[in-house]
MARNUPA-28177 format. One record per residue (C-alpha): residue in three letters; x, y, z; residue number from 1. Coordinates in pm, whole numbers, plus 32768, in hexadecimal, padded with zeros to 4 digits. Example, Ala and Ser with C-alpha at 12.3 -4.5 7.8 and 13.67 -1.06 7.14 Angstrom:
<r: ala | X: 84CE | Y: 7E3E | Z: 830C | k: 1>
<r: ser | X: 8557 | Y: 7F96 | Z: 82CA | k: 2>
//
This chain:
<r: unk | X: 600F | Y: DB4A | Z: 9737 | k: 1>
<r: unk | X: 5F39 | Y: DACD | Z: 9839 | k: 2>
<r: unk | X: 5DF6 | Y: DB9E | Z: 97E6 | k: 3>
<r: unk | X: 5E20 | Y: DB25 | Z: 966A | k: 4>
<r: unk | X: 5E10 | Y: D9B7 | Z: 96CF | k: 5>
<r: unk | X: 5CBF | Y: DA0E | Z: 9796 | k: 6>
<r: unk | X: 5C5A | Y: DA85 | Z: 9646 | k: 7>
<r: unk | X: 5B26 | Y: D96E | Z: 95DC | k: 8>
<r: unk | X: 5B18 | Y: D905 | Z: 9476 | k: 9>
<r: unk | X: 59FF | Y: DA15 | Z: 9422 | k: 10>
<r: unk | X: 5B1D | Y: DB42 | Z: 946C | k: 11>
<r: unk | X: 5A63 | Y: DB99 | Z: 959F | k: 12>
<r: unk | X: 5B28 | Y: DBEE | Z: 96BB | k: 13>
<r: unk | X: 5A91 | Y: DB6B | Z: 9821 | k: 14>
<r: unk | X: 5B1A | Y: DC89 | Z: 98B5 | k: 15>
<r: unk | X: 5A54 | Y: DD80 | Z: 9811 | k: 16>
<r: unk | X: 5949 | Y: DD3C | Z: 991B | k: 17>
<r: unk | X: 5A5A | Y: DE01 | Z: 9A14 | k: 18>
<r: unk | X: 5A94 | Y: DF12 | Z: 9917 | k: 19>
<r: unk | X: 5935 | Y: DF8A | Z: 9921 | k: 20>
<r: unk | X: 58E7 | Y: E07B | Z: 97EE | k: 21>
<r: unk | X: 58B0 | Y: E1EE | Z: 98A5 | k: 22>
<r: unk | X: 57B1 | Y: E26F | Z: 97DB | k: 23>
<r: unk | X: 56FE | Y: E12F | Z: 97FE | k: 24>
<r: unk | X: 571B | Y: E161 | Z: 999D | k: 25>
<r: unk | X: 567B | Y: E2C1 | Z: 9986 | k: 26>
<r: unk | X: 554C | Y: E256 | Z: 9882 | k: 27>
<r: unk | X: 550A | Y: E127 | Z: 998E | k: 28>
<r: unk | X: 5518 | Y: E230 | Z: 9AA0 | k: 29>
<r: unk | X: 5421 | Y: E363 | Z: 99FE | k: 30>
<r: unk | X: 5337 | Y: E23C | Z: 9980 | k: 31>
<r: unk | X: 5362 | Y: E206 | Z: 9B1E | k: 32>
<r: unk | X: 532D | Y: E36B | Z: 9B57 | k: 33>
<r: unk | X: 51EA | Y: E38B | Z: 9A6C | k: 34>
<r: unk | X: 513C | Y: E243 | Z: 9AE6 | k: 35>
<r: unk | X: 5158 | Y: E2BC | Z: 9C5C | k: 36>
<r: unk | X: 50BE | Y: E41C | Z: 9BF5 | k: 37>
<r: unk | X: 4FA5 | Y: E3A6 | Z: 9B70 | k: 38>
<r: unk | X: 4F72 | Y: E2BF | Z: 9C8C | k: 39>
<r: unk | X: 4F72 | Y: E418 | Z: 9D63 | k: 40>
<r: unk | X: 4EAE | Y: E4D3 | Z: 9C69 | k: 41>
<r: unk | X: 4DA5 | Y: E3CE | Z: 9C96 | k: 42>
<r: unk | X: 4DA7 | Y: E3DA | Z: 9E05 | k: 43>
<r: unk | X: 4D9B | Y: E532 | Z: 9E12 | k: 44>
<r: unk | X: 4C52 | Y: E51E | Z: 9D37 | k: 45>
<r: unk | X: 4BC4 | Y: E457 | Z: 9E24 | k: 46>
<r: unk | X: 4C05 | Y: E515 | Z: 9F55 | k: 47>
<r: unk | X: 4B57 | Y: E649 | Z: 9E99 | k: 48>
<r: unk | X: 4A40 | Y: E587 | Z: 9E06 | k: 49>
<r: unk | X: 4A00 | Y: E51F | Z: 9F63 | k: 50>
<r: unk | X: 4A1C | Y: E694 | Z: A011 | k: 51>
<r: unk | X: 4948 | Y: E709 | Z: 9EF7 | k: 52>
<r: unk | X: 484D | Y: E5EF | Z: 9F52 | k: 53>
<r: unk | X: 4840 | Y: E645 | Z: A0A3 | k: 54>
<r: unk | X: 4806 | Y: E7B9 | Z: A05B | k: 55>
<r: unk | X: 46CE | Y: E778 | Z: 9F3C | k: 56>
<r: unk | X: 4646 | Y: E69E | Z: A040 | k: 57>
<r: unk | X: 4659 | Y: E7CA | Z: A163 | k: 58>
<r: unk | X: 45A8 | Y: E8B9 | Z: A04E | k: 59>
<r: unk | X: 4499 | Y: E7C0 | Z: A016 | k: 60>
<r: unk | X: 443C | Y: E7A0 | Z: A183 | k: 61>
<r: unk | X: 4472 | Y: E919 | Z: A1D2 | k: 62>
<r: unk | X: 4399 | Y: E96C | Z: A087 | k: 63>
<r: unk | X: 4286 | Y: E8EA | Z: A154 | k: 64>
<r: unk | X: 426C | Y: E9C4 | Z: A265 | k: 65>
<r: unk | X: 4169 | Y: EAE8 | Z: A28D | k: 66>
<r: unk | X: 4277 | Y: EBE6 | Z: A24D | k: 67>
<r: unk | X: 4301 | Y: EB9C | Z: A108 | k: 68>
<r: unk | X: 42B4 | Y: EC6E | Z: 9FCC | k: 69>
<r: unk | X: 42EE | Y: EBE6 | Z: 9E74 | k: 70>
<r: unk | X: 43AA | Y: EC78 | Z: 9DC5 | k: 71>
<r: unk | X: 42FB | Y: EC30 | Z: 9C64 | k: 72>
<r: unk | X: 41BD | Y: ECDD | Z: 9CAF | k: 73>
<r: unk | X: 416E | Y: EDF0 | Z: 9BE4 | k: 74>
<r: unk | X: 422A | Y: EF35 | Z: 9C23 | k: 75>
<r: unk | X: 432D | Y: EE7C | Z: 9CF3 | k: 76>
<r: unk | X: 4481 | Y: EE51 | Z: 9C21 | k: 77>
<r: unk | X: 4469 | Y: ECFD | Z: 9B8F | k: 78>
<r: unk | X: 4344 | Y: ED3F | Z: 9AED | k: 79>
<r: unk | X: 43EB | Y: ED6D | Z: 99D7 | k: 80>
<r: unk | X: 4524 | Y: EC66 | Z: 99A0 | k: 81>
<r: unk | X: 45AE | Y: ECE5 | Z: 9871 | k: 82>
<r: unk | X: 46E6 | Y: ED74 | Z: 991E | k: 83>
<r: unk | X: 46E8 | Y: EC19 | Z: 99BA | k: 84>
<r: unk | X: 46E6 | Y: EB7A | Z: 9872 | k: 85>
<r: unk | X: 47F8 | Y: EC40 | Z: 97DA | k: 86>
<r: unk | X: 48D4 | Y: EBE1 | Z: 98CB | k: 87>
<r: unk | X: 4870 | Y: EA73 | Z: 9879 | k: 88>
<r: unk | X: 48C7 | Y: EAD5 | Z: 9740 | k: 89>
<r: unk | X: 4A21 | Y: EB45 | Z: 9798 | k: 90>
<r: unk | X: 4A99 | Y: E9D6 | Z: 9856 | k: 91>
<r: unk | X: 4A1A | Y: E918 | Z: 9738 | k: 92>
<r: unk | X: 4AFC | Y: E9CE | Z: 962B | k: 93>
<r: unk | X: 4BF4 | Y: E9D0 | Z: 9757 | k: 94>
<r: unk | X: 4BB3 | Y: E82F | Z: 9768 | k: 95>
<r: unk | X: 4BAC | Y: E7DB | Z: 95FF | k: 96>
<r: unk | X: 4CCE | Y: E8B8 | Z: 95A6 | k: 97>
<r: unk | X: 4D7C | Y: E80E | Z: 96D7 | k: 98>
<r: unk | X: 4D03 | Y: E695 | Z: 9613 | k: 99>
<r: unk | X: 4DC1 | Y: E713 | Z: 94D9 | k: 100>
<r: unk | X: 4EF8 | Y: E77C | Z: 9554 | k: 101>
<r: unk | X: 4EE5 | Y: E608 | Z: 9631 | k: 102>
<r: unk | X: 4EA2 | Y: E558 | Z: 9505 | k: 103>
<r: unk | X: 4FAF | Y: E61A | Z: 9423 | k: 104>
<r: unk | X: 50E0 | Y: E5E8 | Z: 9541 | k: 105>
<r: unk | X: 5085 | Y: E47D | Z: 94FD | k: 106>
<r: unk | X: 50D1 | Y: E49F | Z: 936F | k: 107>
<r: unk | X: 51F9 | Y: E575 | Z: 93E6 | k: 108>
<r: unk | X: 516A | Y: E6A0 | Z: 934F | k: 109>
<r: unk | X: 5220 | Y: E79D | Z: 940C | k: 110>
<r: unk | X: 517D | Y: E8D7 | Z: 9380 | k: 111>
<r: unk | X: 5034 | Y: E855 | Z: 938D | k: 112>
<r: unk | X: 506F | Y: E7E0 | Z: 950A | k: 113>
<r: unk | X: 50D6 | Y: E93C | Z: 9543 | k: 114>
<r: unk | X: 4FBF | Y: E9F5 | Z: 94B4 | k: 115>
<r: unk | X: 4EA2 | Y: E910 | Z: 9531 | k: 116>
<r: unk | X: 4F32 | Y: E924 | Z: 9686 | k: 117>
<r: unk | X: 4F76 | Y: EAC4 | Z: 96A4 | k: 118>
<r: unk | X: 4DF6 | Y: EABC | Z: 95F8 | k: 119>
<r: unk | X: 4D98 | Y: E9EE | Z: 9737 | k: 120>
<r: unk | X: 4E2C | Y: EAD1 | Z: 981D | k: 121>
<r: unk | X: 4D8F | Y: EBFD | Z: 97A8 | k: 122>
<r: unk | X: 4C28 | Y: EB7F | Z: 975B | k: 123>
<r: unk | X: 4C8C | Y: EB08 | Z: 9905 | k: 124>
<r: unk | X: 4CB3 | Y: EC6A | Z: 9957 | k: 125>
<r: unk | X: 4BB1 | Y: ECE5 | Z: 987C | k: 126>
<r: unk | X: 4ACB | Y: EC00 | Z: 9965 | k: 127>
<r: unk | X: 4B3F | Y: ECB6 | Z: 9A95 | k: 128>
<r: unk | X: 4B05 | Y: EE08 | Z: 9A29 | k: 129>
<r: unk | X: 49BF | Y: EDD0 | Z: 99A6 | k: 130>
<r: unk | X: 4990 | Y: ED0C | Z: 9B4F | k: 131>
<r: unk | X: 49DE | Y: EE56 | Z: 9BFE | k: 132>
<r: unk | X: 4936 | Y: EF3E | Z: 9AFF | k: 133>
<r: unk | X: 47C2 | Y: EE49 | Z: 9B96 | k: 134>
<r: unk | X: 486F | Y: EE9D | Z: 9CE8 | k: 135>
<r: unk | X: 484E | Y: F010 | Z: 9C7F | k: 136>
<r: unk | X: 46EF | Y: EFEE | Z: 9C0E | k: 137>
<r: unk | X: 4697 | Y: EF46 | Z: 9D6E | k: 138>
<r: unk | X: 473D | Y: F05B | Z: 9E2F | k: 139>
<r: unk | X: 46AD | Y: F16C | Z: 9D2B | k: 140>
<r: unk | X: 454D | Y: F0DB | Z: 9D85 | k: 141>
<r: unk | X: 459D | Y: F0A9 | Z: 9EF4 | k: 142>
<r: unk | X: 4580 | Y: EF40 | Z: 9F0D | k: 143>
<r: unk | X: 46C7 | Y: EF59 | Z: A003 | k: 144>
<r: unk | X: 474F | Y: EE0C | Z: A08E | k: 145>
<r: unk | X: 46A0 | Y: EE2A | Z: A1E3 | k: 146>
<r: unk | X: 4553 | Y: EEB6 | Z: A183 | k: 147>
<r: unk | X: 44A4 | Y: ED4C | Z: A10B | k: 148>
<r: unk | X: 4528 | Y: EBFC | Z: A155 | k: 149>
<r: unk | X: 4500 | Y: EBD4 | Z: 9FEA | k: 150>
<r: unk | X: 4630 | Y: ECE7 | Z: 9F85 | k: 151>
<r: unk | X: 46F2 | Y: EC4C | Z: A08D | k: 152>
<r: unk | X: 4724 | Y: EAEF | Z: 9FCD | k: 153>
<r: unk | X: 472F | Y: EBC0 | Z: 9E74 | k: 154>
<r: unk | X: 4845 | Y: EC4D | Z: 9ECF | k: 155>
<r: unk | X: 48C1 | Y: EB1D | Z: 9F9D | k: 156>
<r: unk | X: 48AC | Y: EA19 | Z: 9E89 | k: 157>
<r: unk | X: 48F2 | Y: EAFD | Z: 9D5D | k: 158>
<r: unk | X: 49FF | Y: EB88 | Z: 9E0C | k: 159>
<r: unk | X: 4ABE | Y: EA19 | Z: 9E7A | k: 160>
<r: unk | X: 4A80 | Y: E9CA | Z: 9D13 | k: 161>
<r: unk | X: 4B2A | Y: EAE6 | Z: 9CB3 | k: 162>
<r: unk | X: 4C2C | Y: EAB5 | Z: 9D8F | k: 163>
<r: unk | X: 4CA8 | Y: E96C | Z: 9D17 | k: 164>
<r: unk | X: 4C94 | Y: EA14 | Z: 9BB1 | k: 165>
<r: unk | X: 4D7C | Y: EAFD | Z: 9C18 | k: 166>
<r: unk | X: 4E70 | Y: E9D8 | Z: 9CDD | k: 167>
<r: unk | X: 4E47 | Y: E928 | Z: 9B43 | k: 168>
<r: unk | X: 4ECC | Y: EA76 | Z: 9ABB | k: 169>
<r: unk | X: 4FFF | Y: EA98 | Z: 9BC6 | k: 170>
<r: unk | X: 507B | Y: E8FE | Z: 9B2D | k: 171>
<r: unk | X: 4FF5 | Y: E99C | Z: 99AB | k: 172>
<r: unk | X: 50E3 | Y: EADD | Z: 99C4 | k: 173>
<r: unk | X: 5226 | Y: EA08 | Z: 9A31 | k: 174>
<r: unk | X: 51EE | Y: E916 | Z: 992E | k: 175>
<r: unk | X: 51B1 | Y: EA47 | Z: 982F | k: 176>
<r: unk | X: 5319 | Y: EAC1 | Z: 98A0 | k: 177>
<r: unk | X: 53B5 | Y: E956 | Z: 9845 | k: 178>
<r: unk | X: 532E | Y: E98D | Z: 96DE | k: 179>
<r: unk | X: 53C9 | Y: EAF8 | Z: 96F9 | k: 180>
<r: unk | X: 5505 | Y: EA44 | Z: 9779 | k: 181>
<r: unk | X: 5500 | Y: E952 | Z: 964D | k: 182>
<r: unk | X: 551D | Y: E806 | Z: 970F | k: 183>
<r: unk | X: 54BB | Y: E6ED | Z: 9641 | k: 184>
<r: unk | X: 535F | Y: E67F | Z: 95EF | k: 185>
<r: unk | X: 53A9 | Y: E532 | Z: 967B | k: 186>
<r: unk | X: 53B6 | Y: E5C2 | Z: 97DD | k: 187>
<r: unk | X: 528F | Y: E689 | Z: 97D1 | k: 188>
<r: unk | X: 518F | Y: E5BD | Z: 9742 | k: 189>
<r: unk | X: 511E | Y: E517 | Z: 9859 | k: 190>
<r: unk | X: 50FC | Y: E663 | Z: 98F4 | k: 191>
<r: unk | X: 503C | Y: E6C1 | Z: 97EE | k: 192>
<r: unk | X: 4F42 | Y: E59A | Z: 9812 | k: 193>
<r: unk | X: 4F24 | Y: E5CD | Z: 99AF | k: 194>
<r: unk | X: 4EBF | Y: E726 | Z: 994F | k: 195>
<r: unk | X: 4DA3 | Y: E6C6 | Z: 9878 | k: 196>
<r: unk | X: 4D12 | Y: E5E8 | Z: 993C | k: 197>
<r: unk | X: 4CFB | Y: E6FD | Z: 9A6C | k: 198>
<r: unk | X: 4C58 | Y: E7CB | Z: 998D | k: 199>
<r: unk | X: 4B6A | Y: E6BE | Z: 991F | k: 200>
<r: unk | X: 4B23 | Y: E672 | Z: 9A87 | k: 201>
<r: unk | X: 4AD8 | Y: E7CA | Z: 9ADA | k: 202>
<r: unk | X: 4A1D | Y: E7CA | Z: 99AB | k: 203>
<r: unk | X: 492E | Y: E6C5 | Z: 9A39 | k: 204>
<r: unk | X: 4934 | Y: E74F | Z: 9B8E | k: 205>
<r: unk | X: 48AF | Y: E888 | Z: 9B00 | k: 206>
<r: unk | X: 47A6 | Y: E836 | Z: 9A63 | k: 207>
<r: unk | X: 470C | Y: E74F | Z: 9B8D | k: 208>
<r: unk | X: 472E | Y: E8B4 | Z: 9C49 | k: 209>
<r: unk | X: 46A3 | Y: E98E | Z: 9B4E | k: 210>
<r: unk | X: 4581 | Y: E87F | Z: 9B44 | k: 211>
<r: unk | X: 453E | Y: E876 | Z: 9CA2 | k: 212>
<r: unk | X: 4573 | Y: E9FB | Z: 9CC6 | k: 213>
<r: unk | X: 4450 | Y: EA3B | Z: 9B9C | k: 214>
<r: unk | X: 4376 | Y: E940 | Z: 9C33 | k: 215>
<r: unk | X: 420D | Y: E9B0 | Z: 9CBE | k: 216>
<r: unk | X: 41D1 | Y: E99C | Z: 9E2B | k: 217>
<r: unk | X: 40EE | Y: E865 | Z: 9DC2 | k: 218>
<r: unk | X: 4233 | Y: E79E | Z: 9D1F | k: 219>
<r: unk | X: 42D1 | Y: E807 | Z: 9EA2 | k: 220>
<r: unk | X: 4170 | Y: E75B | Z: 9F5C | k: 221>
<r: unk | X: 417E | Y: E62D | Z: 9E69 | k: 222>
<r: unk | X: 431A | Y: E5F7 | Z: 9E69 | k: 223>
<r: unk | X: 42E6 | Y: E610 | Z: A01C | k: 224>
<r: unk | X: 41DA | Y: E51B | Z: A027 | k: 225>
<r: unk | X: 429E | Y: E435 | Z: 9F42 | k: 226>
<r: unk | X: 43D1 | Y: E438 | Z: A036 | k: 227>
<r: unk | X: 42FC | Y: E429 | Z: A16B | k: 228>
<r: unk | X: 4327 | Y: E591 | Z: A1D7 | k: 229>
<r: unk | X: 4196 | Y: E5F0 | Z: A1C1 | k: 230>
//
């Protein structure tokens, strides 16, 4: 009797705002839950930007020492990039397939999101493959990591790159077992979109390494006096 006369003239009932709706609880706490993770995924960008920084600027200054032998003279294995570029090849598929299934979780397209994002994971490992089958090549020719200053950060900054590929793949295979699972579209999409823009960060971070490991021993004397190490 007493809650109906705290009813107002509208029919609403002022003690609704103790009965909170449940479902309304849990979308306030994942939209929670997302906002901090992309707050982390940021930072974490940064600190890798930065350790990436601090490693381009190492091979710059190193690059300049009597010792160092380029490895994009003729005969030496980046002479030719085309294995290089195929890989390039295989992130941006992985990247723009990545884009599609991000943009089709927003239109609730469940089937696309699914196929865009398994397309993104392979095109990923695709990319990794086609990294150690250049390791081969180096090893085939003997450029090992320890005979030229030059293989050392190859292998060094191709490899970390690889490496946080491969950390992208771990988070890409559990959310590939949630769409196995079935669980609503609604609690993967943001997933989904962290995902894609990983891979479109690593996208960009590849291709200022593949520019700077191409570049002629000229681009290395021009880039150190530039920065002050010359």
């Amino acid at each position: 009797m007493s809650r109906l006369l705290l009813r107002n003239a509208d029919g609403a009932d002022p003690g609704g705002s103790w009965s909170r709706d449940p479902e309304g609880i849990q979308a306030g706490e994942g939209a929670e839950r997302n906002q901090t993770a992309r707050v982390g995924l940021r930072l974490f960008l940064v600190v890798v930007s930065s350790l990436f920084f601090l490693f381009l600027i190492a091979f710059i200054a190193r690059s300049q020492m009597a010792d160092w032998l380029p490895l994009t003279e003729p005969l030496a294995p980046l002479a030719n990039l085309w294995q290089l570029w195929l890989n390039s090849a295989f992130l941006v598929f992985g990247c723009i397939a990545l884009q599609w299934s991000r943009m089709a979780a927003r239109q609730a397209r469940l089937g696309a999101t699914a196929i865009g994002f398994a397309l993104g994971g392979v095109f990923a490992i695709a990319f990794l493959m086609g990294q150690l089958w250049v390791w081969q090549q180096f090893v085939a020719w003997g450029y090992f990591v320890a005979s030229n200053p030059a293989n050392s950060f190859f292998y060094l900054l191709t490899g970390l790159h690889g490496l946080h590929l491969l950390g992208g793949l771990i988070a890409w295979g559990w959310i590939v077992a949630k769409f196995l699972r079935h669980v609503p579209l609604a609690q993967i999409s943001a997933s989904v979109e962290f995902c894609a823009i990983y891979w479109h960060y690593l996208l960009g971070l590849w291709f200022v390494l593949f520019a700077l490991l191409a570049s002629t021993p000229q681009t290395y004397e021009a880039i150190a006096r530039f920065c002050g190490l010359r």
